[in-house]
C-alpha positions in Angstrom: -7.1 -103.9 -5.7 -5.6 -106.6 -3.8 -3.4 -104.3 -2.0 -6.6 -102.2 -0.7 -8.4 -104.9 0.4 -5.3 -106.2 2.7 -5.2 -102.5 4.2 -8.5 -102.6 4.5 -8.6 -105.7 6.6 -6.1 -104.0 8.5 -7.8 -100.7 9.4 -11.2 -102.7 10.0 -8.9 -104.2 13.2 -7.2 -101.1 14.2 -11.2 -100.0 14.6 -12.3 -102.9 16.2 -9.5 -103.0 18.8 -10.2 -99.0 19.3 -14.0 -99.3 20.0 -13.4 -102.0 22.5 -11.1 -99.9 24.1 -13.5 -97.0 24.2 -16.4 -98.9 25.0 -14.3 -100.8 28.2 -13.0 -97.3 29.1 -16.9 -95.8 29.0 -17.5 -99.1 31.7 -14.8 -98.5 33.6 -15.6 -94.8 34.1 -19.0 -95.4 34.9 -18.5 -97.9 37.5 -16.3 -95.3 39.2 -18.8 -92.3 39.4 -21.7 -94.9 40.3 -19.2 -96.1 43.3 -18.8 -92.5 44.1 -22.8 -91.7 43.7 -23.3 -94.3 46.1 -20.9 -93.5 48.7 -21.9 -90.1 48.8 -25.6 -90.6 49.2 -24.8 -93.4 51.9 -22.5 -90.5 53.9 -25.5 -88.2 53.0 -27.6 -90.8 54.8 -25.3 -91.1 57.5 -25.5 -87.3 58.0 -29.0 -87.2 58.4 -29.5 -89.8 60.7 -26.9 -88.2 63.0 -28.6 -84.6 62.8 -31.7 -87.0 63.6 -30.4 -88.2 66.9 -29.0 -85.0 67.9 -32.3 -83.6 67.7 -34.0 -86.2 69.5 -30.8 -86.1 72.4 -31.6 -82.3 72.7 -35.1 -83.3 73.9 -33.6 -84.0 77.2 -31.7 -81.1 77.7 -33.4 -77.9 80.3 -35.4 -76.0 78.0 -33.5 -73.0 76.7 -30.7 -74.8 75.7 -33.4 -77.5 74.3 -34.7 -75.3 71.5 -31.2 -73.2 70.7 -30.3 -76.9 69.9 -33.2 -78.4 67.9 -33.3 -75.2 66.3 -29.8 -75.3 65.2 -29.9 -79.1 64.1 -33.2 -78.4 61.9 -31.2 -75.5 60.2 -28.3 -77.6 59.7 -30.5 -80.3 57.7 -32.3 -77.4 55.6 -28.9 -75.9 54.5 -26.2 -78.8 54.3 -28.5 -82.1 54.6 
């Protein structure tokens, strides 16, 4: 009995030493896709407001070219932004 209790002891820190290691690689790997989350919404951001002020700079364009521009920048955001 002795002998199982000592290997018992022994597995019981095997599993403790495994679970931390799981539990600081589950941290690890979500604080990766969160930095990723939040770089692609800020460049998502970024997008928009550029597709924004391209808009608004077509304003001042002659008007044909004016609305073949808008036009094209509100398609833009439907499909990519």
């Amino acid at each position: 009995m002795p002998l199982r209790e000592s290997h018992n002891a022994a597995t019981g820190m095997i599993y403790a030493a495994v679970y931390v290691m799981f539990g600081v690689t589950v941290g690890f790997s979500l604080f990766l896709v969160w930095q990723l989350y939040d770089a692609a919404q800020k460049s998502a951001e970024s997008e928009a407001a550029t597709v924004e002020e391209l808009h608004q700079l077509a304003g001042g364009f002659p008007e044909p070219e004016r609305g073949r521009v808008q036009d094209l920048a509100v398609s833009y955001a439907r499909v990519v932004v």
